[in-house]
C-alpha positions as CSV (number, residue, x, y, z in Angstrom):
1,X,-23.9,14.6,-16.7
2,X,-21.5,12.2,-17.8
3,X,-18.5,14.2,-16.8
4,X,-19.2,14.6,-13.1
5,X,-19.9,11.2,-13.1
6,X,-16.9,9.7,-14.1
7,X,-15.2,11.7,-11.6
8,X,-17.1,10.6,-9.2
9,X,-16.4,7.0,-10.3
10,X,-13.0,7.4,-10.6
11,X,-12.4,9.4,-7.1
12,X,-13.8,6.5,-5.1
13,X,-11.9,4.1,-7.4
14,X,-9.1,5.9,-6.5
15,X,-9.5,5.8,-2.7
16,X,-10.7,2.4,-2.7
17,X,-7.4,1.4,-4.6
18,X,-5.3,3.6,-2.2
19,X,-6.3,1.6,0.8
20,X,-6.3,-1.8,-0.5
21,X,-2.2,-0.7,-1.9
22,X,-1.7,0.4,1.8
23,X,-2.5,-2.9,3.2
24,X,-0.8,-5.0,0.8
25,X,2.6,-3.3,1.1
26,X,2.0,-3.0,4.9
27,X,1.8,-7.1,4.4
28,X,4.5,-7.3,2.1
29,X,6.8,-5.1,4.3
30,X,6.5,-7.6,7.4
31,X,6.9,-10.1,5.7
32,X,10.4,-9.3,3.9
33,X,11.6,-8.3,7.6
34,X,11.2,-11.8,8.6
35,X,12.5,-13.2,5.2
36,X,15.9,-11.6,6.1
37,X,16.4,-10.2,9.1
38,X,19.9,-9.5,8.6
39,X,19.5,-6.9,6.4
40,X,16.6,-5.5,8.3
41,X,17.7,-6.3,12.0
42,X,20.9,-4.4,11.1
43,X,19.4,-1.2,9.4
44,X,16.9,-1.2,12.8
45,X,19.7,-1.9,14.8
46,X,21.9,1.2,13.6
């Protein structure tokens, strides 16, 4: 009993931490574009 649970527990931990990562790189992504958009502007622009 306390085996399945813990997977359980730790598969929806795991899912719930996936998405929450996926937004704040997502964030963190736009927001480096604008911090230097040379470096950006010029990989996009290539």
């Amino acid at each position: 009993m306390s085996r399945p649970k813990t997977g359980r527990v730790k598969k929806a931990s795991t899912i719930k931490e996936q998405h929450h990562q996926r937004r704040v790189p997502t964030r963190h992504l736009e927001q480096i574009v604008p911090a230097r958009p040379g470096l950006d502007g010029r990989v996009d622009q290539q």
